[in-house]
C-alpha positions in Angstrom: 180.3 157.6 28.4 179.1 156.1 31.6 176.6 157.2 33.9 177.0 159.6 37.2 177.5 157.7 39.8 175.1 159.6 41.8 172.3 162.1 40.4 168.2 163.2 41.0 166.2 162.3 38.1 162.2 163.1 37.7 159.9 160.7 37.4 158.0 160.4 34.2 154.8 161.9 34.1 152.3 158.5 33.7 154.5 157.4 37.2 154.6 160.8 39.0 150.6 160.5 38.0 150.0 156.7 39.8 152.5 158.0 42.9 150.1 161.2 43.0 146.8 158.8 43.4 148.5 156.4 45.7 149.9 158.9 48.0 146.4 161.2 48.0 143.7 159.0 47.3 144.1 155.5 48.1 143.0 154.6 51.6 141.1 151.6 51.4 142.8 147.7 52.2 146.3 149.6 52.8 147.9 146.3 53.3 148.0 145.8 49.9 151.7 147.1 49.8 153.3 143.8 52.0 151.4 141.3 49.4 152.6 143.5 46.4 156.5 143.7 47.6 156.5 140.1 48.6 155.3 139.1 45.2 157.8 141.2 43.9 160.2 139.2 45.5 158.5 136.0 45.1 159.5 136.9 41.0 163.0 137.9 41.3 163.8 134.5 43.3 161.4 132.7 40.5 164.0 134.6 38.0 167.2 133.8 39.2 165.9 129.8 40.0 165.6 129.6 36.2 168.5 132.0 34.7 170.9 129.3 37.6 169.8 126.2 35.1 172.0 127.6 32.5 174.4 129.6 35.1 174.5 127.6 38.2 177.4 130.0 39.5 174.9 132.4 39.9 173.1 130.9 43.5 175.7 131.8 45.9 176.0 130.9 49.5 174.4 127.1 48.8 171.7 128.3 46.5 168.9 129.2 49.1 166.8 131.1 47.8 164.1 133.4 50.2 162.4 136.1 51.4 163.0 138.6 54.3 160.1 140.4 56.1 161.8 142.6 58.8 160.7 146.1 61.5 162.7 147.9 63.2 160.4 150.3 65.6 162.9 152.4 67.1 163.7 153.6 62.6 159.9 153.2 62.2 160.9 151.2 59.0 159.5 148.0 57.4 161.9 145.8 55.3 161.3 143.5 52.4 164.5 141.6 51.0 165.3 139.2 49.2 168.4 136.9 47.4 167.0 137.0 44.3 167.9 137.9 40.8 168.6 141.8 41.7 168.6 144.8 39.5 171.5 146.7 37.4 170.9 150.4 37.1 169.2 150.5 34.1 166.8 148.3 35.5 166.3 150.4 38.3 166.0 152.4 36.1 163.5 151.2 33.7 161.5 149.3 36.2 160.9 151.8 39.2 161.5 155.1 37.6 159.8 155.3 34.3 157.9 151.8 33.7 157.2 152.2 30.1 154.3 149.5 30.6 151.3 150.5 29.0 149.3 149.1 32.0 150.2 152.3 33.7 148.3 153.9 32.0 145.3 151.8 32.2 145.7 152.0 35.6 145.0 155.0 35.6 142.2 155.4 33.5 140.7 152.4 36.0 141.2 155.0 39.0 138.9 157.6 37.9 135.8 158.1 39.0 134.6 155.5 41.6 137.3 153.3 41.5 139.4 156.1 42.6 140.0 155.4 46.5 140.5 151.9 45.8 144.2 150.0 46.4 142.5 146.7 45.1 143.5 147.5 41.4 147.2 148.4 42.3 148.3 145.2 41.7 146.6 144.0 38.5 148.1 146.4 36.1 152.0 145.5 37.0 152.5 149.0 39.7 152.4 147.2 42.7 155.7 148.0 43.6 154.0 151.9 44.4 151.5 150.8 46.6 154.7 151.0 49.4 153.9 155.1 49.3 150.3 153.7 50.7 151.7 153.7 54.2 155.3 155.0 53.5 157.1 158.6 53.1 160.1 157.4 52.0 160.8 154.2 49.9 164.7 153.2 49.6 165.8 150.3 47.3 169.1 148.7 47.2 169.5 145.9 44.6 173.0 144.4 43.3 172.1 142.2 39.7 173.2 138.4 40.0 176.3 137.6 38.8 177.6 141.8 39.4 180.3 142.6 41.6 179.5 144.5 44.7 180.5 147.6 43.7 178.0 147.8 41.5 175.5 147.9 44.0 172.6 150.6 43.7 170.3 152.6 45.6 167.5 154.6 44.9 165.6 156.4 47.0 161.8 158.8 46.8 159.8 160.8 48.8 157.0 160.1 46.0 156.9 163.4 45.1 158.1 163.6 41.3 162.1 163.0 42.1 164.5 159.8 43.0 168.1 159.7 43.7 169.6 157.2 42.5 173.7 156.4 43.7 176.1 153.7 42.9 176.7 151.6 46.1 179.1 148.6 47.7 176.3 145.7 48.9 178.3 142.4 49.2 175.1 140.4 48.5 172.6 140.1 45.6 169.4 140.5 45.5 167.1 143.4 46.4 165.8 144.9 49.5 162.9 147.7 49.9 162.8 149.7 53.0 159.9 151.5 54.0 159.8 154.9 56.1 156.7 154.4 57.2 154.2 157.8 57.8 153.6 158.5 61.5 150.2 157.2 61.6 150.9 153.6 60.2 152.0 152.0 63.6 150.3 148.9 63.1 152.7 147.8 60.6 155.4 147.9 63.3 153.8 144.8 64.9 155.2 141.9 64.0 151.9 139.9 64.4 150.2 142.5 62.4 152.7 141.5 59.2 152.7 137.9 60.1 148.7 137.9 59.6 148.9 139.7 56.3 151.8 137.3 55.1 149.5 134.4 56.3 146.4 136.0 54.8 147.8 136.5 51.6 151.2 135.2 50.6 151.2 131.9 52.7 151.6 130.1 49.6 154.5 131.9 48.0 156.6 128.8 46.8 159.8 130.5 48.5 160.3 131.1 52.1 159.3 134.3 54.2 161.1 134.6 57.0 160.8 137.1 60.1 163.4 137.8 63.1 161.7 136.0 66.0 160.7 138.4 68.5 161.7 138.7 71.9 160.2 141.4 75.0 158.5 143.2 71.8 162.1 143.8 70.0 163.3 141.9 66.8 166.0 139.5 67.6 168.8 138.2 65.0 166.8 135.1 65.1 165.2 134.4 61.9 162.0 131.6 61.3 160.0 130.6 58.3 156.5 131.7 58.8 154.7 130.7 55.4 154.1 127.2 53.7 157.1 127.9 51.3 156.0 124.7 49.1 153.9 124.9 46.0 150.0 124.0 46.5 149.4 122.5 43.4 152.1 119.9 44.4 150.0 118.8 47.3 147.4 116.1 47.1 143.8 117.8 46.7 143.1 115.2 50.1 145.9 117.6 52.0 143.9 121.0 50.8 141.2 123.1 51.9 138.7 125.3 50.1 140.5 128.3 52.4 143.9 127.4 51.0 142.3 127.1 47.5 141.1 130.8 48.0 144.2 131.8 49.5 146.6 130.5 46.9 144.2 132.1 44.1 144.1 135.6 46.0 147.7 135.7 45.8 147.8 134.2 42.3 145.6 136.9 40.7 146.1 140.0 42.8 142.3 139.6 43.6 140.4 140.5 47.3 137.7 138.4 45.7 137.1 134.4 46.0 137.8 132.4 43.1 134.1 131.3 41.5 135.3 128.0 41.1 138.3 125.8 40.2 140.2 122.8 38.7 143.2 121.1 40.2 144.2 117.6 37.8 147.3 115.5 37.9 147.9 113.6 34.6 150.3 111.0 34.6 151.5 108.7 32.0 153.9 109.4 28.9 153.9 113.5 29.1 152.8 114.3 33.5 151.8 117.6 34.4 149.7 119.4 36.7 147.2 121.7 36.1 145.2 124.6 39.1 142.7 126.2 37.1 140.4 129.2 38.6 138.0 130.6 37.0 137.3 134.5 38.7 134.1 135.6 40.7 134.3 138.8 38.4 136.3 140.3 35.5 140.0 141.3 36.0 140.5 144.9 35.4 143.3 143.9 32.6 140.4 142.2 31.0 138.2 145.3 30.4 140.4 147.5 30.3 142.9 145.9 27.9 140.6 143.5 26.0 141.9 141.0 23.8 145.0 143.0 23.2 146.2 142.6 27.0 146.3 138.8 27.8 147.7 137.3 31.1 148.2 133.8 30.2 148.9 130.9 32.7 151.8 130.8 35.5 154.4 127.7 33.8 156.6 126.0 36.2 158.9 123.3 34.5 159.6 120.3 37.3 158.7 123.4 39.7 161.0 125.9 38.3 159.4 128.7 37.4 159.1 129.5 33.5 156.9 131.9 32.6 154.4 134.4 34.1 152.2 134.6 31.2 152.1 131.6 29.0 149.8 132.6 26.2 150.1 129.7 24.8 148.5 127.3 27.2 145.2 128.3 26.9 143.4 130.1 23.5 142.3 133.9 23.8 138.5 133.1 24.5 139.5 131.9 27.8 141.7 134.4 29.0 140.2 135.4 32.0 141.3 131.8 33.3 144.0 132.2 36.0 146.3 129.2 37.4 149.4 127.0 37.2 150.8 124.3 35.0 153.7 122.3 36.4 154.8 120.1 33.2 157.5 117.1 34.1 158.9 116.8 30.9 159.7 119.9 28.7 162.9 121.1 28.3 163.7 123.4 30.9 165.5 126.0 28.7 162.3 126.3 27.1 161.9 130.0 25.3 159.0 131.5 23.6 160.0 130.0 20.3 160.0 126.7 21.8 157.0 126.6 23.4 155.2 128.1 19.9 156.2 125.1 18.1 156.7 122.4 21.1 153.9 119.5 20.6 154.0 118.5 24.0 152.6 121.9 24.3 149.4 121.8 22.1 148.2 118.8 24.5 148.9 120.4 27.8 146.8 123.1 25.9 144.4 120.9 25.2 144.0 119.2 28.3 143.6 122.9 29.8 141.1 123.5 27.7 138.9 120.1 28.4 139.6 121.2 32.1 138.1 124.3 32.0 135.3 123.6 29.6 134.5 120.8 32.0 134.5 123.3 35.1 131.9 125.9 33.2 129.8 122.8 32.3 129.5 121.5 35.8 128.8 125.1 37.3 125.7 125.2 34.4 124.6 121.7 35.7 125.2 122.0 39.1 125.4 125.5 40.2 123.2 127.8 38.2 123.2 130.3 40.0 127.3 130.9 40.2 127.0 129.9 36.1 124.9 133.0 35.9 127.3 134.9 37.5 130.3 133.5 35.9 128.3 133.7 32.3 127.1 137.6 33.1 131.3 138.4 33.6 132.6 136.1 30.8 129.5 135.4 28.3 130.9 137.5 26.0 134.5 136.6 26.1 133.4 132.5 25.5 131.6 133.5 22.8 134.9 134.5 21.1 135.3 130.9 21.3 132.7 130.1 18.9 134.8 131.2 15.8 138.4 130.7 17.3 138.2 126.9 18.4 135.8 124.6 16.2 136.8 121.6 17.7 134.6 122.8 20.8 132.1 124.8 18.9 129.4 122.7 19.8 130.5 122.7 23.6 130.9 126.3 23.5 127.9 126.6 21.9 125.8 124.4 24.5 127.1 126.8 27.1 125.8 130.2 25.6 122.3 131.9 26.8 120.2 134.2 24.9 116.9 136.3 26.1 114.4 135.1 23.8 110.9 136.3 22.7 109.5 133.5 25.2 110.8 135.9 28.0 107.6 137.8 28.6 109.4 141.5 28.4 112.7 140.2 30.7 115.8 139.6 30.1 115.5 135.9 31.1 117.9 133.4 29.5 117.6 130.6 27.8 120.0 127.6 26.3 120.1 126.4 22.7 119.1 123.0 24.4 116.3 124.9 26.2 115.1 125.7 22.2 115.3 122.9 21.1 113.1 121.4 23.5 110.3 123.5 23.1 110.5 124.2 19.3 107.0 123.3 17.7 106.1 120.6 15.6 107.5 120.4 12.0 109.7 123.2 13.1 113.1 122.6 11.5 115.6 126.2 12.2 116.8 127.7 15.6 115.7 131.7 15.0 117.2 134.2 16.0 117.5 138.0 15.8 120.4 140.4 16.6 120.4 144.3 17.5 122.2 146.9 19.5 119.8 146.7 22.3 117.7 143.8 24.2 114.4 146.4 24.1 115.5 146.9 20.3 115.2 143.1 19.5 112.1 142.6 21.2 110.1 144.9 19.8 111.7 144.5 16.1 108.7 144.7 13.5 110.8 141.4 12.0 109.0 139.6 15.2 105.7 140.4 14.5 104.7 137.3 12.3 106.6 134.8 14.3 105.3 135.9 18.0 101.3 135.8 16.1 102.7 132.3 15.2 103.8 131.3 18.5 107.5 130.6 17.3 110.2 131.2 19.8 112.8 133.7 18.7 116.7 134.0 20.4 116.8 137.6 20.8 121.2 138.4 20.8 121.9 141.8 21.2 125.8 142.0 22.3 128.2 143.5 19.9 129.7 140.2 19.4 126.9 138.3 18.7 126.5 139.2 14.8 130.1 138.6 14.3 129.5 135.5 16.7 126.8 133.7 15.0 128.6 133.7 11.5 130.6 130.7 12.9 127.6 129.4 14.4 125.2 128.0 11.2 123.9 125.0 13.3 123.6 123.4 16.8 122.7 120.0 16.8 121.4 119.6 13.3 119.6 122.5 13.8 120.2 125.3 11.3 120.7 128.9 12.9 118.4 131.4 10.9 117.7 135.1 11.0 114.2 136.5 11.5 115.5 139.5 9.9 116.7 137.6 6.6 115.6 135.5 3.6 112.2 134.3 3.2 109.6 133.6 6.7 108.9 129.9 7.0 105.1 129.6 5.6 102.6 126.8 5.4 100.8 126.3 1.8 97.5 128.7 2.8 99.7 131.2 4.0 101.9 131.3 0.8 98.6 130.8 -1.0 98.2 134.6 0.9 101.2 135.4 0.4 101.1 135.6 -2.9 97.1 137.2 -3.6 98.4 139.9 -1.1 101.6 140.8 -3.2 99.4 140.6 -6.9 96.6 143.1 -5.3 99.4 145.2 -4.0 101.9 145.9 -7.6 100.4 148.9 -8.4 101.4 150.2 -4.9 105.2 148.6 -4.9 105.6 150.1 -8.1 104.5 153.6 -6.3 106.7 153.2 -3.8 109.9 152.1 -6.0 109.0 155.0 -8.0 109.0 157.3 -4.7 111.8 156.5 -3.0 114.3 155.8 -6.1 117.9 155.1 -6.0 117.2 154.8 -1.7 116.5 151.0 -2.1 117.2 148.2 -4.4 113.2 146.7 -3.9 109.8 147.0 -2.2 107.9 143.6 -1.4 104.4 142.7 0.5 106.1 141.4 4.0 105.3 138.0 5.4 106.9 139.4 8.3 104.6 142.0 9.8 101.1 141.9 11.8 100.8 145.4 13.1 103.7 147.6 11.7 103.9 149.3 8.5 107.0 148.5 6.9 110.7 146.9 7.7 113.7 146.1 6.3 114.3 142.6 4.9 118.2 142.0 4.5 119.8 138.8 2.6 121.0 135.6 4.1 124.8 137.1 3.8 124.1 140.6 4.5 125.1 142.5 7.2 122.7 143.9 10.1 122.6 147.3 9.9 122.9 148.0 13.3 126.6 146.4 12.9 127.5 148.3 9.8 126.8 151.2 11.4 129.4 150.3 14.7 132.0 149.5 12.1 131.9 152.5 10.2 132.0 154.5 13.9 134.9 152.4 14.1 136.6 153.9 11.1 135.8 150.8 9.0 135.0 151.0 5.3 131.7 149.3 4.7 130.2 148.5 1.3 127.1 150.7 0.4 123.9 148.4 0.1 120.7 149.4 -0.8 118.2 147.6 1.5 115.0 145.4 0.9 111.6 147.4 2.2 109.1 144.7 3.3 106.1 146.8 3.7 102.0 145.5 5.3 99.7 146.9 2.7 96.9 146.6 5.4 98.8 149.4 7.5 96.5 152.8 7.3 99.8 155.0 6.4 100.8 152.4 4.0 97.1 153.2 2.5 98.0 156.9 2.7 100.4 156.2 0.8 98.5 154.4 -1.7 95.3 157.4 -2.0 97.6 160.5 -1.5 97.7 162.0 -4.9 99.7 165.1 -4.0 103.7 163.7 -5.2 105.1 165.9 -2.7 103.1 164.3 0.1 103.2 161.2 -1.1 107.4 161.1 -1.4 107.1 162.4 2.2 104.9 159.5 3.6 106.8 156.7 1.4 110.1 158.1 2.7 109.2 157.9 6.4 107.9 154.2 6.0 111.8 153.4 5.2 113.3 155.9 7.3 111.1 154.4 10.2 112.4 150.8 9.0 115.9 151.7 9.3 115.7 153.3 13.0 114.0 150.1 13.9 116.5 148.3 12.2 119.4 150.0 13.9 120.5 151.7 10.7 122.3 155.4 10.5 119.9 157.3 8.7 122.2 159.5 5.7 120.1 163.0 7.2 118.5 163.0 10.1 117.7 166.5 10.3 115.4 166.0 6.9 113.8 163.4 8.9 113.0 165.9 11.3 111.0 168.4 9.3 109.6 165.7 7.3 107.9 164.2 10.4 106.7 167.6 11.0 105.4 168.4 7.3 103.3 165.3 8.0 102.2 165.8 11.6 101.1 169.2 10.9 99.6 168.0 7.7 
């Protein structure tokens, strides 16, 4: 059965949601709407550039392809059109009146709270097209698909306020065109030099051109002129561009008010040519909190400048994902799919040489710029760090590229580099330590420490989620073997094993106590090399997992193993000697149970009953 020709449909709920916020609530950088429509645009003519390789009849009227930016004051209208691919009703449909994109609704969880009055995000979670209720009351679209006859032209028309009309109409050209009612206190968008600045200030660089009706004694004439650049920037030498139109080209690349941190622009010639614009972001993209791993953007692909693909996932791996640019390849075929470019070997060394460019860019920042390396490393530390187990053919550059706080940071969270280590590790000193935990103040003052801060020995202190999970890629940098403080054995000389081993023969008839005490609760008791001034910790394996990770995982609904952990213990500790003279059992199982419990908070461990922790602290404060 075919469709009405004309009906009122509701919007669904996530959409009548995002139109609620953008017609109440966002007020701030209200211009967003003109970048957001043109870029819009910009993709339909992208669209119908590549589906006319394969269909060449579809470019009608000598294959021009651009974009209109017209005002008519007397309607109080603003009109964005363009000749591009164009829309069929169910696209209408689907891409206006229910957007089934689950960046919706990240969007608006990203709205809440402070972000709430801010039109910056509108355009990084694919719902730019409503940031025209910003400044409008009434938003009509008429779009005919490529290739459809013109009666199949359709219109659809809001107010924003939960309902659209949608009707079949005659247009006898393709393409689309928006047109903006705007409210009665958005004159300023009536001026014509008002949306030439904004085009200019943020879509100068749209590879298609934006044309305006040249004005004459303050009216719109049928006169049209090109106002932008209309060429692609990456095709221009680097001699011909300026930092500004670096900026500008990235601004409009990445739906961001921010400056690009830094970037890459590289021309390889030879058997395979391409070019690549590489930008790395002052800050992280909301997509990239928001969505994590799970929502990538990829890379813009243009094929011989014919746009290919928005987000080409497959240019660069996931650790670098917060990368944004262009790659303009000379020599791929240019009905290239998805398929292809999974298994396309010309592929892998584009990806490769993205890679080397960006690495290259993040290494020269460290060098040269510490102080934008800091900030890029405080927004994307985490996400490189992904890179230490996904890409071992640049490991060890990843890894030169990482910074940890370390015990050497008097009480701050001051970073240091794996190089930085090495430099200053002490004579005879053969492993890179380390220690991980859920906190920085929780690594620092770990009881583990105590031994190798009274030996002067520099500890990494890595206290990220990812960093336990990280470091199992990581055994060595340099030669250098990665140990933890919190595992195996502590490095000792011959006197201190000599030690070592006196402290742990005096001290059986206690371990046996304690085993005795505390049971089936841990697999063994031993005299700790490890502690100076606290009683007791926990001493885990070389393959066992920190608690303080175990515990996330199992929040996460993971099934972990049950282990039963190691309790290092200093017999020189006065409640370790209560534990050793109390002859009351009860007492005794109380004091010998804290001394693990305590290990285990300090650890980061989930204690199995925390409210019998409670009144077993108080049985002993109170004595």
């Amino acid at each position: 059965m075919n469709a009405p020709v004309a009906e009122t449909r509701k919007f669904e709920a996530e959409v009548a949601q995002v139109l609620h916020l953008v017609t109440h609530s966002l007020y701030s950088h209200k211009e967003i709407f003109l970048r957001e429509l043109i870029s819009n645009a910009s993709d339909a003519c992208d669209k119908l550039r590549f589906e006319s390789i394969a269909h060449p009849e579809l470019l009608v009227g000598g294959g021009e392809l651009h974009i209109d930016v017209s005002w008519n004051p007397e309607a109080r209208t603003v009109t964005i059109s363009d000749n591009g691919i164009g829309m069929t009703r169910d696209e209408v449909i689907a891409n206006i009146g229910t957007i089934a994109s689950s960046g919706t609704k990240r969007f608006l969880e990203a709205m809440s709270g402070e972000q709430k009055a801010d039109a910056r995000l509108i355009g990084q979670f694919g719902v730019g097209f409503y940031s025209a209720f910003v400044v409008a009351d009434k938003v009509t679209v008429r779009s005919r698909h490529a290739g459809a006859p013109a009666s199949e032209g359709v219109q659809w028309e809001s107010d924003g306020k939960g309902e659209y009309s949608l009707e079949q109409v005659e247009l006898p050209e393709s393409g689309t065109s928006v047109v903006l009612h705007l409210k009665t206190d958005e004159d300023e968008f009536l001026k014509r030099w008002q949306l030439r600045s904004l085009i200019t200030k943020y879509s100068d660089h749209v590879a298609f051109p934006i044309r305006m009706p040249v004005e004459k004694d303050d009216k719109p004439t049928d006169e049209w002129e090109t106002i932008n650049a209309a060429s692609a920037l990456w095709t221009k030498p680097k001699s011909e561009i300026s930092d500004e139109d670096y900026q500008s080209f990235y601004k409009s690349l990445g739906h961001d008010f921010n400056d690009a941190l830094a970037w890459t622009h590289n021309r390889v010639e030879g058997s395979q040519s391409f070019t690549t614009l590489l930008y790395l972001p002052s800050q992280p993209p909301f997509d990239l909190m928001m969505g994590g791993r799970d929502e990538r953007k990829g890379l813009k692909l243009y094929i011989k400048r014919v746009f290919i693909m928005d987000a080409a996932e497959e240019l660069l791996p996931n650790y670098l994902r917060f990368v944004r640019g262009v790659v303009d390849a000379d020599d791929l075929p240019l009905n290239v799919s998805r398929e292809i470019l999974q298994q396309n070997r010309q592929l892998e060394r584009i990806k490769a040489a993205c890679v080397k460019r960006v690495l290259d860019l993040i290494e020269k920042l460290a060098r040269d710029e510490p102080e934008k390396f800091a900030t890029f490393y405080k927004a994307f530390g985490n996400t490189l760090k992904e890179g230490i187990s996904e890409d071992a053919n640049n490991r060890e550059r990843i890894a030169k590229l990482l910074r940890f706080a370390s015990t050497k940071g008097e009480g701050t969270q001051q970073t240091v580099s794996l190089d930085d280590y090495i430099g200053r590790m002490a004579i005879g000193q053969e492993a890179i330590w380390y220690i991980t935990a859920d906190s920085y103040a929780a690594a620092f003052g770990s009881p583990q420490l105590e031994a190798f801060k009274a030996k002067g020995i520099e500890v990494l202190l890595m206290f990220d989620r990812i960093d336990e999970w990280m470091i199992g890629s990581l055994s060595e940098y340099e030669g250098k073997k990665l140990k933890s403080a919190a595992k195996g054995d502590v490095p000792l000389d011959d006197a201190d094993k000599a030690k070592q081993e006196e402290a742990t023969k005096e001290a059986e008839p206690l371990l046996k106590k304690l085993k005795e005490l505390l049971g089936d609760r841990i697999g063994d008791v031993k005299v700790s090399a490890r502690l100076t001034d606290s009683p007791s910790c926990l001493a885990l394996s070389d393959y066992e997992m920190a608690p303080h990770l175990a515990r996330l995982l199992r929040e996460a609904g993971q099934d972990m193993p049950e282990s039963k952990p190691t309790l290092e213990i200093n017999p020189q500790h006065a409640l370790v000697k209560r534990v050793e003279t109390e002859t009351d059992e009860a007492k005794a199982k109380d004091l010998a149970t804290l001394l693990l419990e305590q290990a285990e908070i300090s650890a980061g461990a989930q204690l199995p009953d925390p409210s019998a922790f409670v009144q077993r602290m108080n049985r002993v404060l109170l004595g």
